[in-house]
C-alpha positions in Angstrom: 94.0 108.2 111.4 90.7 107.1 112.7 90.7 105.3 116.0 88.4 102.7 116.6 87.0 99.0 119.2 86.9 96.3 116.6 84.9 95.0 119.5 82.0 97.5 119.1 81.4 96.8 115.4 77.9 97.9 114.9 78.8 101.5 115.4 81.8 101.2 112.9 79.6 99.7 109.9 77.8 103.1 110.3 80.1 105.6 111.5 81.4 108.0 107.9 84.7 109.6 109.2 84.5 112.5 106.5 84.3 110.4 103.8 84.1 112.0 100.2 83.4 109.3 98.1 80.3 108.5 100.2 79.1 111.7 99.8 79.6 111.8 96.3 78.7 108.3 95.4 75.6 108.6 97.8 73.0 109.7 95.4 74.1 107.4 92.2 73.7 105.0 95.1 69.9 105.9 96.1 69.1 106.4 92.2 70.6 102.8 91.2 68.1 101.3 94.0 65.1 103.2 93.1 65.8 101.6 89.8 66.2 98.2 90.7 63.2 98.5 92.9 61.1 99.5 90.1 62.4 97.1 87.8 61.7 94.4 90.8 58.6 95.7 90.6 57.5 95.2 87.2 59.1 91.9 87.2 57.5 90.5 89.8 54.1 92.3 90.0 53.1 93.1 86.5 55.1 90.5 84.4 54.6 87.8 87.0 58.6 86.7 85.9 59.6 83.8 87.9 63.3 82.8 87.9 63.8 79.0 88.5 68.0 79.1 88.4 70.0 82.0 89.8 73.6 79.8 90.5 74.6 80.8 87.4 74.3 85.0 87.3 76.1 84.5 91.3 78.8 82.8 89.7 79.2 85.3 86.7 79.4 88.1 89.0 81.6 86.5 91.4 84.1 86.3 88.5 83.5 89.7 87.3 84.2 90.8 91.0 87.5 88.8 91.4 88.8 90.1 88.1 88.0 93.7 88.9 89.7 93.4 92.5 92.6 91.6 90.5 93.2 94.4 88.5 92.6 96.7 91.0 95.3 94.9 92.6 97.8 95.3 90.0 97.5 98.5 89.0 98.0 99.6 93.0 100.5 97.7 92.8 102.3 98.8 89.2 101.9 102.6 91.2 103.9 101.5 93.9 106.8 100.1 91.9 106.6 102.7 89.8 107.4 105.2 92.7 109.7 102.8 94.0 111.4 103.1 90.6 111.6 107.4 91.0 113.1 107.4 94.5 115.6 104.8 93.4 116.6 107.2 90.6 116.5 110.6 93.0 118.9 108.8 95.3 121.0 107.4 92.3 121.3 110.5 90.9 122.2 112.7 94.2 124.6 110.1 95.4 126.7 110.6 91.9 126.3 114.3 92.4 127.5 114.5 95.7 130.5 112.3 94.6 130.9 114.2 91.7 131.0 117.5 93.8 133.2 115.8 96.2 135.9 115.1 93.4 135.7 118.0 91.5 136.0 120.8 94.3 138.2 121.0 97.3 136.6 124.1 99.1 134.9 122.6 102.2 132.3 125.0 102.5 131.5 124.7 98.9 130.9 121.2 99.6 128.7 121.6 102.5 126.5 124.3 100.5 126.2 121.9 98.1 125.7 118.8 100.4 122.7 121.1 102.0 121.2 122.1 99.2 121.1 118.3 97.7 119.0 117.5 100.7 116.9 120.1 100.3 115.9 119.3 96.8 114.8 115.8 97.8 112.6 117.2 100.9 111.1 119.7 98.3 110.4 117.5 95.9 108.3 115.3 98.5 106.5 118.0 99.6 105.6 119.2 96.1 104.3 116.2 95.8 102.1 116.1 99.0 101.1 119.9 98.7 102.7 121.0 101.9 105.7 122.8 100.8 107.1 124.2 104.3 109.9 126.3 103.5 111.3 126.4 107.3 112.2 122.7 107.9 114.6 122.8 105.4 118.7 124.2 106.0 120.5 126.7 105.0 124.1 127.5 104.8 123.8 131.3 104.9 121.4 133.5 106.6 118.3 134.8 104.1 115.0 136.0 104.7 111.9 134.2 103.8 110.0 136.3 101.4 106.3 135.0 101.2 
């Protein structure tokens, strides 16, 4: 998390905390205004182009840029449901095996092996996902070795 004064703003426009996408994005960035400086350029210096009315392009790509943000929107949002939707189902699906367990087996320390290792697959899972699988913060029920 980067830490910053909202007061000292200048410094903030400019400050890149690691940021990949700028350096990847950087030189499509410099080639994109060397273009439209040369084309600038030949407008106004060789073709001697004059535009009288410029309202209208403004408001085209106003529009253009609402509608892109407003689908960026959605989709960000469609994501989020969508993994709103998963977790729903993993806790669905380990609540009715827990109960499931708890009706079908009367050994205690069945149940408990089983409770643990229903826990287990959930903070697995999430840290599949994240790429930080850390095999010592989950529980065990019997003693074992790590073997790595």
């Amino acid at each position: 998390m980067v830490i910053y004064n909202p007061k000292d703003w200048w410094r903030l426009m400019f400050a890149f905390h690691e940021s990949d996408t700028l350096r990847r994005v950087f030189p499509g960035i410099i080639g994109v205004a060397i273009y439209t400086g040369l084309v600038n350029y030949l407008e106004k210096e060789i073709l001697h182009v004059e535009f009288t009315n410029t309202l209208n392009v403004h408001s085209l790509v106003g529009f253009v840029l609402s509608l892109l943000l407003v689908f960026r929107t959605n989709s960000a949002y469609e994501r989020w449901r969508e993994g709103r939707k998963i977790w729903r189902s993993f806790v669905n699906n380990s609540r009715n095996l827990a109960l499931k367990i708890d009706s079908l087996i009367s050994d205690q320390e069945i149940k408990t092996t089983f409770s643990v290792l229903i826990s287990n697959y959930i903070l697995t899972a999430k840290d599949h996902l994240q790429d930080n699988i850390d095999l010592n913060k989950l529980r065990t029920t019997v003693p074992f070795e790590i073997l790595y």
